[in-house]
KEKE-3310 file (N, C-alpha, C; in steps of 0.2 Angstrom, whole numbers, plus 5000, padded with zeros to 4 digits):
npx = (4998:5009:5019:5029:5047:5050:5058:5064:5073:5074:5067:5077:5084:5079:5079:5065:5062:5069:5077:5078:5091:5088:5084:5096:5091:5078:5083:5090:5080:5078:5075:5087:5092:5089:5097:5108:5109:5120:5135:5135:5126:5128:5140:5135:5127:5136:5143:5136:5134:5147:5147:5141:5132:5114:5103:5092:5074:5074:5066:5061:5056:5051:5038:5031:5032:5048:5043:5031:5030:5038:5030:5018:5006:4997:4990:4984:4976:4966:4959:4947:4931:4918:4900:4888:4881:4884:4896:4905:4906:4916:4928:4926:4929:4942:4948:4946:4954:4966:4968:4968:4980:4988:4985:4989:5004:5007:5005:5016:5026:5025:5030:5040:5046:5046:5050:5064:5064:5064:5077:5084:5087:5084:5088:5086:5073:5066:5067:5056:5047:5045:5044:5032:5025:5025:5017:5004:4999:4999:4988:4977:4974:4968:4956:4952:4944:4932:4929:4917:4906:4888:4874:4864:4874:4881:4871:4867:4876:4878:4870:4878:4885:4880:4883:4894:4908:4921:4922:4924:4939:4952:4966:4964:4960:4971:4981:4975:4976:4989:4990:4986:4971:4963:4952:4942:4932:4932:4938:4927:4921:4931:4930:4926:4939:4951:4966:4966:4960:4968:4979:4974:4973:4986:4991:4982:4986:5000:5011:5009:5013:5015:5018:5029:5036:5035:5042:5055:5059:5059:5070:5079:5082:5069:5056:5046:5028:5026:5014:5008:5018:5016:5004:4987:4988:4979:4971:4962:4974:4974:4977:4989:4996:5009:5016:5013:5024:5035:5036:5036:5047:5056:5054:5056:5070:5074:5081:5087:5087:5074:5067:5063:5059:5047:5040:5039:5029:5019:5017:5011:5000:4992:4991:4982:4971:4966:4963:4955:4943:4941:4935:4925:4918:4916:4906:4898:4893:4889:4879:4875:4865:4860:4861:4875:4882:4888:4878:4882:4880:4883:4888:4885:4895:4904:4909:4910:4921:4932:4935:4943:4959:4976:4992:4988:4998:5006:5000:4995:5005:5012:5005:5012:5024)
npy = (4992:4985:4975:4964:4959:4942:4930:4918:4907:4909:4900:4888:4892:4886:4881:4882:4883:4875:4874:4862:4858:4863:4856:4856:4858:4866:4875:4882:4887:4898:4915:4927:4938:4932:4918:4926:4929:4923:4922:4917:4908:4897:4896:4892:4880:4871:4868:4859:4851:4845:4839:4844:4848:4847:4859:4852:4859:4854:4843:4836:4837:4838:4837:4853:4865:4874:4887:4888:4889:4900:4911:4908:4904:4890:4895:4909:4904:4898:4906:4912:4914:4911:4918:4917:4909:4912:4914:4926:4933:4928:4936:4947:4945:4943:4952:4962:4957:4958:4970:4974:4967:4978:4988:4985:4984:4997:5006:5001:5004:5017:5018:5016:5026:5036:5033:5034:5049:5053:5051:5059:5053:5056:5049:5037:5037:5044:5033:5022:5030:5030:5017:5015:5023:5015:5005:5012:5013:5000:4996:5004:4997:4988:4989:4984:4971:4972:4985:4986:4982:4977:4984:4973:4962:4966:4965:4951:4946:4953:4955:4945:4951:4959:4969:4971:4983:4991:5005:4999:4994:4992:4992:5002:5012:5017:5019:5031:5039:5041:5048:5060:5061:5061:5057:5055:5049:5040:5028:5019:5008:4997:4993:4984:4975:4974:4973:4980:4992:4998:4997:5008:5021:5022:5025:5040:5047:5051:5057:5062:5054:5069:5076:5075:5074:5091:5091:5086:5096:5108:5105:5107:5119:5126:5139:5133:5135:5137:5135:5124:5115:5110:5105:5099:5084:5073:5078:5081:5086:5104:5114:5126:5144:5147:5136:5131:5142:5139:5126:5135:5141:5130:5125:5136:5139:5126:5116:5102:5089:5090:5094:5083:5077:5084:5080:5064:5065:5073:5063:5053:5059:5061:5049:5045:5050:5049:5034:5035:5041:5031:5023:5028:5029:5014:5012:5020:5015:5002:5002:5014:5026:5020:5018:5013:4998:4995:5007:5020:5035:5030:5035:5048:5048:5045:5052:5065:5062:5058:5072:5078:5082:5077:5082:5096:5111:5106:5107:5119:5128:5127:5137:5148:5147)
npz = (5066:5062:5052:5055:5053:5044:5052:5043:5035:5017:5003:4996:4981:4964:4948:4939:4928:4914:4899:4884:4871:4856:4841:4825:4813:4816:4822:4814:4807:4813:4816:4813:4819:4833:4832:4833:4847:4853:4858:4872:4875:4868:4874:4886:4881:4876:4889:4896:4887:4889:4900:4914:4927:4928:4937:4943:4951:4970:4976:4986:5003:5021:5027:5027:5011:5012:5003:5007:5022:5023:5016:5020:5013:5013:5023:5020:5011:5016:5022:5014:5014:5009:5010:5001:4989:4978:4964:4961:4973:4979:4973:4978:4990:4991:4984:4997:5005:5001:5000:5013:5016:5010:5015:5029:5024:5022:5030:5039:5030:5031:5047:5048:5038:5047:5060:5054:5049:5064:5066:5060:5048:5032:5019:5022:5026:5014:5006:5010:5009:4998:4993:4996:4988:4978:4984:4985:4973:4969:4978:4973:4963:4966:4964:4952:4949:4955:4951:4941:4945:4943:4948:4950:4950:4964:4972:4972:4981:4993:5005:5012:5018:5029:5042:5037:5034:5025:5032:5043:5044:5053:5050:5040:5045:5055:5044:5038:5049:5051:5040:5047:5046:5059:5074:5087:5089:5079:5084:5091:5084:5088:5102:5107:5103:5111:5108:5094:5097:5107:5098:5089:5097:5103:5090:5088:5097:5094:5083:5068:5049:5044:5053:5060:5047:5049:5060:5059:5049:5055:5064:5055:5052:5047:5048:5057:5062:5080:5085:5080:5082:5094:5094:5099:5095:5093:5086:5070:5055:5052:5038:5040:5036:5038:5039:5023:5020:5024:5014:5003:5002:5002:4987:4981:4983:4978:4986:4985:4990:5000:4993:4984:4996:4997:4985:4985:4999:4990:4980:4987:4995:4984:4977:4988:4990:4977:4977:4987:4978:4969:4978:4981:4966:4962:4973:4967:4958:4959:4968:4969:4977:4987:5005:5016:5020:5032:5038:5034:5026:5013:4998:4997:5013:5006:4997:5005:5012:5002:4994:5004:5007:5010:5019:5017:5014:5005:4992:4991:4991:4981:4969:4974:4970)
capx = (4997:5015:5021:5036:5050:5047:5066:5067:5078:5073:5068:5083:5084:5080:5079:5060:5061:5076:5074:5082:5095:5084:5088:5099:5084:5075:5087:5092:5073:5077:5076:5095:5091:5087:5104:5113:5109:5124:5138:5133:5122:5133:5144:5132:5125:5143:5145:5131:5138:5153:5146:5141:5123:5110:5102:5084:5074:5072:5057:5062:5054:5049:5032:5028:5039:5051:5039:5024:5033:5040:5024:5011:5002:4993:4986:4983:4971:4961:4955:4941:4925:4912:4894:4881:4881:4887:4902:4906:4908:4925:4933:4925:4931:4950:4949:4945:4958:4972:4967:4968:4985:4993:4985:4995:5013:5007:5005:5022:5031:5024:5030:5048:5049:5044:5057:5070:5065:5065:5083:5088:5091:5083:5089:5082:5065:5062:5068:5054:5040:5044:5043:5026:5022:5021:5012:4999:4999:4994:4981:4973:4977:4965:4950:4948:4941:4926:4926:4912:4900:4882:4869:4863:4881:4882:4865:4870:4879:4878:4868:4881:4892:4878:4885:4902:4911:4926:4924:4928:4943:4958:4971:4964:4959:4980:4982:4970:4978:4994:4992:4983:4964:4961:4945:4944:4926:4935:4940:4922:4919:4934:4929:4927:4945:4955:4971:4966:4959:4974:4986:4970:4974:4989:4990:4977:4990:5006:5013:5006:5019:5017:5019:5037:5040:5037:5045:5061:5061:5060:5076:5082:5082:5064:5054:5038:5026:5028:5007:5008:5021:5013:4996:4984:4990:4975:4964:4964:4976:4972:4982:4992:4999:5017:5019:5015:5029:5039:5036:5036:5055:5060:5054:5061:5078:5078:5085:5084:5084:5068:5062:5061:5053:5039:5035:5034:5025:5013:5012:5007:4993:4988:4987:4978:4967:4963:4960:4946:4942:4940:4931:4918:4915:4913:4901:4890:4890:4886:4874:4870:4864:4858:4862:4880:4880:4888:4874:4885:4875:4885:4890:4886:4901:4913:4911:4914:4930:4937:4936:4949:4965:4982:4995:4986:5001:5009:4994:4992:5010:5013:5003:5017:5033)
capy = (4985:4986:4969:4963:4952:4934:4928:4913:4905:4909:4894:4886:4892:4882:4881:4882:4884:4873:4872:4858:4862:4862:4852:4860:4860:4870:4881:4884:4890:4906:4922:4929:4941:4927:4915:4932:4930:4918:4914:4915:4903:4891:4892:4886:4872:4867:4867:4855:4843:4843:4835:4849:4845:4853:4860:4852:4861:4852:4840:4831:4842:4835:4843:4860:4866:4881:4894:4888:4889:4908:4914:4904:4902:4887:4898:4912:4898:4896:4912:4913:4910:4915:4915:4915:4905:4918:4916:4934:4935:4926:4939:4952:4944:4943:4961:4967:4956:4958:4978:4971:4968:4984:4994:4983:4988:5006:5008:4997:5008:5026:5020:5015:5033:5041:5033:5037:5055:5056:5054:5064:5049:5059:5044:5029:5038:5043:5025:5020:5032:5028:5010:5016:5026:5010:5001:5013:5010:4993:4998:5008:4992:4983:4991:4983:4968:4973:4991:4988:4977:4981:4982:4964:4957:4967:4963:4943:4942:4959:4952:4942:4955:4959:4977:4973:4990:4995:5008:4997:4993:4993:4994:5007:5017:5018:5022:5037:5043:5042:5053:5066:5063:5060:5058:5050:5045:5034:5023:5018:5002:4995:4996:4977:4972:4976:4975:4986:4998:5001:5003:5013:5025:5025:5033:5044:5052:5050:5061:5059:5057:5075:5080:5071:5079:5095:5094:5085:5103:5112:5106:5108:5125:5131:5142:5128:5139:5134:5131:5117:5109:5110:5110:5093:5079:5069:5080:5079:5093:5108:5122:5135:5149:5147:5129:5134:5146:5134:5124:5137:5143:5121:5123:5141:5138:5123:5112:5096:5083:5092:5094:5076:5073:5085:5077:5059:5066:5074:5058:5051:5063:5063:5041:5041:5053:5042:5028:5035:5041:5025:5019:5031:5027:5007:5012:5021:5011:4996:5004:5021:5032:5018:5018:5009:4990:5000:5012:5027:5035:5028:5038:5054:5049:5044:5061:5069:5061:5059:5080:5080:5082:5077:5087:5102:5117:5104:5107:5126:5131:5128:5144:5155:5146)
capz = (5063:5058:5049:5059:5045:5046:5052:5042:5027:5013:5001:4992:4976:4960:4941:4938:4921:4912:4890:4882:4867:4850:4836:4821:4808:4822:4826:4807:4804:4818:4813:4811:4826:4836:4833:4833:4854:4854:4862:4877:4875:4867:4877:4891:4880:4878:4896:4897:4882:4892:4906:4917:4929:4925:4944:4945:4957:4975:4978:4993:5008:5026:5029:5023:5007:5012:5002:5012:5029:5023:5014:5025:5006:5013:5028:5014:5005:5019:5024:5010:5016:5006:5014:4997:4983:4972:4962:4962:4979:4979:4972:4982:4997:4989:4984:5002:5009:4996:5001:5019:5018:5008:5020:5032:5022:5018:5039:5040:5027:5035:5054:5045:5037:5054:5065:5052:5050:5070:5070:5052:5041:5025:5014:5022:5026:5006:5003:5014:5006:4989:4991:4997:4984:4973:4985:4984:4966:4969:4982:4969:4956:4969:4965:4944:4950:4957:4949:4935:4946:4943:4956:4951:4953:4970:4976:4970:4986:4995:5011:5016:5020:5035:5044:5038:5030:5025:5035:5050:5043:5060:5046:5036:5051:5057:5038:5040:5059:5052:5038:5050:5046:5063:5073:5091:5087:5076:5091:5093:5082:5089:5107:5111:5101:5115:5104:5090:5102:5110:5093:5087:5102:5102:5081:5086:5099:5089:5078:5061:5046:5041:5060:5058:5044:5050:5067:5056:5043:5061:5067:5049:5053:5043:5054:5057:5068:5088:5086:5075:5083:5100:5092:5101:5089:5091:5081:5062:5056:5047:5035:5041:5032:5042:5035:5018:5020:5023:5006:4996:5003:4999:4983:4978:4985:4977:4992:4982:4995:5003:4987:4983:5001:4997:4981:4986:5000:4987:4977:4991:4995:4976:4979:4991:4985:4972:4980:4990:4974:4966:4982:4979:4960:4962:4977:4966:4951:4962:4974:4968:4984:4993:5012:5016:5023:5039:5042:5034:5020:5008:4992:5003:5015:5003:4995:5010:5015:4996:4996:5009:5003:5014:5017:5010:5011:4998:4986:4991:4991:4971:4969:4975:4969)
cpx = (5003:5020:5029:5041:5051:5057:5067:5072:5075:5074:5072:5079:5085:5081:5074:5060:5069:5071:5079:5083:5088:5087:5089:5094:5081:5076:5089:5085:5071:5078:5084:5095:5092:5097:5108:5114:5115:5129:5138:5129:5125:5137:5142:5130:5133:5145:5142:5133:5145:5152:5144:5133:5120:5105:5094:5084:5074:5066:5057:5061:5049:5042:5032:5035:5042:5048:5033:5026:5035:5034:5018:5004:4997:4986:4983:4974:4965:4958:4949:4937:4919:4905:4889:4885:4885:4894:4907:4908:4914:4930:4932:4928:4939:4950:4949:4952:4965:4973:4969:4977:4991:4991:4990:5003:5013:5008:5013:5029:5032:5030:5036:5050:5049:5050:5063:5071:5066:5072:5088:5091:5084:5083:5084:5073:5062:5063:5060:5047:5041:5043:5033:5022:5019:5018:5004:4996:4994:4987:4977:4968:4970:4959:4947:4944:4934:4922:4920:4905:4895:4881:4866:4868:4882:4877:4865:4872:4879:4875:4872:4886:4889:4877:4892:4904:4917:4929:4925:4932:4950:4962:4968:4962:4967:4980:4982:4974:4984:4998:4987:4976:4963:4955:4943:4939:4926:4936:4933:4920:4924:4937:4930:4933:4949:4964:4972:4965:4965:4979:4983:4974:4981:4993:4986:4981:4997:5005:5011:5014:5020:5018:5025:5039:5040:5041:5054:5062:5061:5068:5082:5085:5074:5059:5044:5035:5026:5019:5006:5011:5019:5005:4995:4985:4985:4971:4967:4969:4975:4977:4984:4997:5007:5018:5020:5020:5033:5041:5036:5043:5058:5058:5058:5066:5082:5082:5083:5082:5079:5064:5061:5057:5046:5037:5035:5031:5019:5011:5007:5000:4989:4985:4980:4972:4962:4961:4955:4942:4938:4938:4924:4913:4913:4910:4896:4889:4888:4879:4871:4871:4860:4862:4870:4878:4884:4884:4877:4877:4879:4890:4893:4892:4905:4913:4912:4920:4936:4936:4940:4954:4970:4987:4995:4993:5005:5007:4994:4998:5013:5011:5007:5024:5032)
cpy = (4984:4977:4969:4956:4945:4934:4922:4912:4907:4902:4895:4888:4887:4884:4880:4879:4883:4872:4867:4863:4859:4858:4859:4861:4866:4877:4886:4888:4897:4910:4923:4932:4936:4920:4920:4930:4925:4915:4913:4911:4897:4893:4888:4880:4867:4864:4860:4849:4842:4839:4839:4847:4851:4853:4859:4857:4854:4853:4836:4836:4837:4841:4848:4863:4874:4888:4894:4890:4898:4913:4912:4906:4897:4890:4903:4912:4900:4901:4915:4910:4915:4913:4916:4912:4907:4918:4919:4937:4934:4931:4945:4952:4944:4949:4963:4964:4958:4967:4980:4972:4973:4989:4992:4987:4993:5009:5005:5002:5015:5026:5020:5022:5038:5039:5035:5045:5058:5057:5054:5059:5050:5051:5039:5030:5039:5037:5022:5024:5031:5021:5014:5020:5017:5003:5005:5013:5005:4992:5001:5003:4987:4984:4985:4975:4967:4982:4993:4984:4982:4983:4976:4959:4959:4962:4954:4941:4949:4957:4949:4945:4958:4967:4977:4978:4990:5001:5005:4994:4995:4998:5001:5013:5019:5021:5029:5042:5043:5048:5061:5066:5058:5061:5052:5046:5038:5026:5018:5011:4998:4994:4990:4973:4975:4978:4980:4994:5002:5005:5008:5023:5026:5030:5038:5048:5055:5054:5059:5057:5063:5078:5080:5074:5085:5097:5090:5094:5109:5112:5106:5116:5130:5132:5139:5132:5135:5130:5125:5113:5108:5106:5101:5088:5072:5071:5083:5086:5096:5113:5126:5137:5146:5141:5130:5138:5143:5129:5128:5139:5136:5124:5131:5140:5132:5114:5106:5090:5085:5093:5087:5075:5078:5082:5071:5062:5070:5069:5053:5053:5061:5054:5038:5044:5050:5037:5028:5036:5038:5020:5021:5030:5018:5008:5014:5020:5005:4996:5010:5024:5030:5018:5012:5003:4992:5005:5016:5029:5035:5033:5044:5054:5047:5050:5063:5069:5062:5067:5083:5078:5082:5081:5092:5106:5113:5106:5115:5131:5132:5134:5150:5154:5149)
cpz = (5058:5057:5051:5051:5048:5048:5052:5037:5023:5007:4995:4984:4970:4953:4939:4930:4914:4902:4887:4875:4862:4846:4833:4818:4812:4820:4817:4804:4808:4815:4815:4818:4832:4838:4836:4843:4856:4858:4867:4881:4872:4867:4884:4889:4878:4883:4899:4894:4886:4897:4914:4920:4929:4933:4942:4951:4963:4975:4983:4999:5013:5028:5026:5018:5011:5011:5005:5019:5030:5021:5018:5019:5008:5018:5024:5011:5009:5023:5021:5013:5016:5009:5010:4993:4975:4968:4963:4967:4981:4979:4973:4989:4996:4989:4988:5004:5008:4997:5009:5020:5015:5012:5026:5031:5024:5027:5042:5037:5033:5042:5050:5045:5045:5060:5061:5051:5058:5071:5062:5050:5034:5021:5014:5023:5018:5003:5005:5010:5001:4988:4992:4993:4979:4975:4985:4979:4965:4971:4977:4962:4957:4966:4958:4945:4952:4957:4946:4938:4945:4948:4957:4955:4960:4974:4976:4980:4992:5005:5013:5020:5026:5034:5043:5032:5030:5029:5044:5052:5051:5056:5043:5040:5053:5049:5039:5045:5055:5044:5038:5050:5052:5068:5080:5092:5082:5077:5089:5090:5085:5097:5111:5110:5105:5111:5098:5091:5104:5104:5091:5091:5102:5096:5086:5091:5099:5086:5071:5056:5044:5048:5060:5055:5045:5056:5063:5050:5051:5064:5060:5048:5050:5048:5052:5065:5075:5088:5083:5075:5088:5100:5097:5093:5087:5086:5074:5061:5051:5045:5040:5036:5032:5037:5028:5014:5019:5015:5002:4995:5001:4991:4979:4979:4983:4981:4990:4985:4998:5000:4986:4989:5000:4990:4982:4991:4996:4983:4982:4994:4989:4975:4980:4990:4981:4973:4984:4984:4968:4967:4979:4971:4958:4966:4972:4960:4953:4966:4971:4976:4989:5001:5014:5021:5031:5041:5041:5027:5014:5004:4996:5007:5012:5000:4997:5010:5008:4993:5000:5005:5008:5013:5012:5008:5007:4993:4986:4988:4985:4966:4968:4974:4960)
residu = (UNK:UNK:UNK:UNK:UNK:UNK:UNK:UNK:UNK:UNK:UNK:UNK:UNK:UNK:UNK:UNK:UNK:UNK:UNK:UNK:UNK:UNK:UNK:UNK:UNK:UNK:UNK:UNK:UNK:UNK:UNK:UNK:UNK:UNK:UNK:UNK:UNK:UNK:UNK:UNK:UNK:UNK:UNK:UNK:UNK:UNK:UNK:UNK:UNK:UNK:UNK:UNK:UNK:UNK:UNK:UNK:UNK:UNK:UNK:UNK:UNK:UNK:UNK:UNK:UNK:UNK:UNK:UNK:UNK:UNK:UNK:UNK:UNK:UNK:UNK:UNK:UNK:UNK:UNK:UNK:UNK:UNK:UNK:UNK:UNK:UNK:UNK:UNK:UNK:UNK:UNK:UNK:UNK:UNK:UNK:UNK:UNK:UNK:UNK:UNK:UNK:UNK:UNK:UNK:UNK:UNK:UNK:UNK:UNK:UNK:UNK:UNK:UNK:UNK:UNK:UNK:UNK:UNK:UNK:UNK:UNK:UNK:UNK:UNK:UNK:UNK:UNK:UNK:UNK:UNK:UNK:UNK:UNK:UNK:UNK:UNK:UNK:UNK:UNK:UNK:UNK:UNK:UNK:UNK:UNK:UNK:UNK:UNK:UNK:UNK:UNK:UNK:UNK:UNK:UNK:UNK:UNK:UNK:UNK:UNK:UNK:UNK:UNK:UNK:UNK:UNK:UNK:UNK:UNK:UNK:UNK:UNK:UNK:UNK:UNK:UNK:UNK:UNK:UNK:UNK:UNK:UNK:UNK:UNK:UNK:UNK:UNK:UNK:UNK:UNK:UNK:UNK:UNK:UNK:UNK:UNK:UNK:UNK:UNK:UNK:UNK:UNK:UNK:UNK:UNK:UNK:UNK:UNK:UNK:UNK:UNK:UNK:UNK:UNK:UNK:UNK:UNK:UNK:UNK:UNK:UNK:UNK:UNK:UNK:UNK:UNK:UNK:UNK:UNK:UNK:UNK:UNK:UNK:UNK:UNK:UNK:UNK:UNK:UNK:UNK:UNK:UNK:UNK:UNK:UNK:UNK:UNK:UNK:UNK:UNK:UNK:UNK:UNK:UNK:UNK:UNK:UNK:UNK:UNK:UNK:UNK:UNK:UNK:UNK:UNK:UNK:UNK:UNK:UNK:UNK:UNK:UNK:UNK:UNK:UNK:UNK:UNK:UNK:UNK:UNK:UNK:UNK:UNK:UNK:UNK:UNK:UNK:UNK:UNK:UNK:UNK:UNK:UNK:UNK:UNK:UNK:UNK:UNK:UNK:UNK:UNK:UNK:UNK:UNK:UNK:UNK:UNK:UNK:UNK:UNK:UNK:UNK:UNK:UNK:UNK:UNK:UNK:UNK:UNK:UNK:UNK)
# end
């Protein structure tokens, strides 16, 4: 679900936000600090009293403005469609979508980092996790909107949402596959979307990102056991020792560009982490241990899954350094 870059213009730059010069009295009643910020400033309102134009923004646009045409803000708009009467709902339907589209990026960023660890570009690939580290931030950020809902404020509108789940999510499913909790039963809501189906299927026999990164520390020279680069890469992965090993030799020896990729890759475990984690506690402050609107059992499965932990021998390996 890899967001492709729009290849338009960018819309023309203006001056949103122009301040006319103050009167003297005015300006004679600032704090000293304040004047102090000077000549720079008067030297540009000089430039102005000289006769120098001052750049309104542009408001002459044939059909749709520049930032509508680049952002598709009007299409945006028109995606809300709330189906109870509920106020509340609104901005339960924003919060999934607005979560909708950072799992988007976050799957966008991962493939980024994965093709450039295939062919040993270190640099551009932690550029690529780090921006992703602070979009899982936001992903996390997403939750305080609909974190403190009752059960009343749920149940307000809670029927309308049917058997729709989160956990039916396309996007957040590729998230999931891409950093190893994988699961071919997974497939299975998305049997009749022939399109999602397919990208589904093909994460789930892709190399994860921490596959990448170990088959990237293998040609680096660090001894990544033959089983686990061989190993069947649809099925979710699990610890070994060997790997461990490996981490705990980057981190003793120091090797600081390696060192840097294992800790965004553990902020990024520790994220997302929390972001289940943050699923799980607006679940059951909303609902309790009632039965999910997908037929999971609710609280029960997100405690499962937010007990798993990504790239464990990061977590395990700090033991022995």
């Amino acid at each position: 679900m890899a967001a492709s870059s729009p290849q338009t213009t960018a819309p023309r730059a203006g001056a949103p936000f122009e301040h006319a010069t103050e009167p003297a009295n005015e300006r004679a009643a600032e704090p000293a600090n304040e004047r102090a910020a000077g000549p720079a400033n008067e030297r540009a309102a000089g430039a102005r009293s000289a006769g120098e134009p001052v750049n309104e923004p542009r408001l002459d646009f044939a059909g749709l403005t520049p930032y509508d045409e680049y952002v598709k803000a009007s299409t945006l708009h028109r995606l809300q469609q709330p189906r109870s009467a509920d106020p509340g709902e609104m901005a339960f339907l924003v919060t999934t979508q607005v979560m909708e589209l950072w799992f988007g990026l976050l799957v966008y960023e991962w493939h980024t980092a994965c093709g450039a660890l295939a062919e040993d570009r270190l640099d551009d690939a932690l550029a690529s996790l780090r921006r992703s580290v602070a979009e899982l931030r936001a992903l996390a950020a997403s939750w305080t909107p609909v974190s403190s809902l009752t059960p009343a404020q749920f149940n307000a509108y809670r029927s309308a949402l049917g058997e729709a789940s989160g956990f039916q999510s396309a996007a957040y499913r590729e998230m999931e596959f891409l950093l190893g909790e994988k699961s071919a039963s997974l497939l299975q809501p998305h049997a009749d979307a022939p399109h999602a189906y397919a990208q589904l299927e093909q994460a789930l026999h892709a190399p994860s990102l921490y596959d990448t990164v170990l088959d990237f520390l293998h040609r680096r020279g660090f001894d990544v056991p033959r089983e686990v680069l061989d190993r069947d890469l649809s099925q979710r992965y699990e610890p070994h020792p060997g790997v461990e090993a490996v981490w705990v030799r980057i981190y003793t020896t120091g090797d600081e560009p390696l060192v840097q990729l294992g800790e965004v890759l553990t902020d990024i475990a520790e994220l997302f982490g929390r972001w289940r984690t943050d699923h799980l506690m607006a679940t059951r402050r909303a609902m309790g241990a009632k039965r999910g609107t997908g037929g999971s059992s609710g609280v029960a499965w997100l405690e499962k899954r937010a007990a798993r932990l990504v790239f464990p021998e990061l977590w395990t390996a700090r033991g022995h350094v």
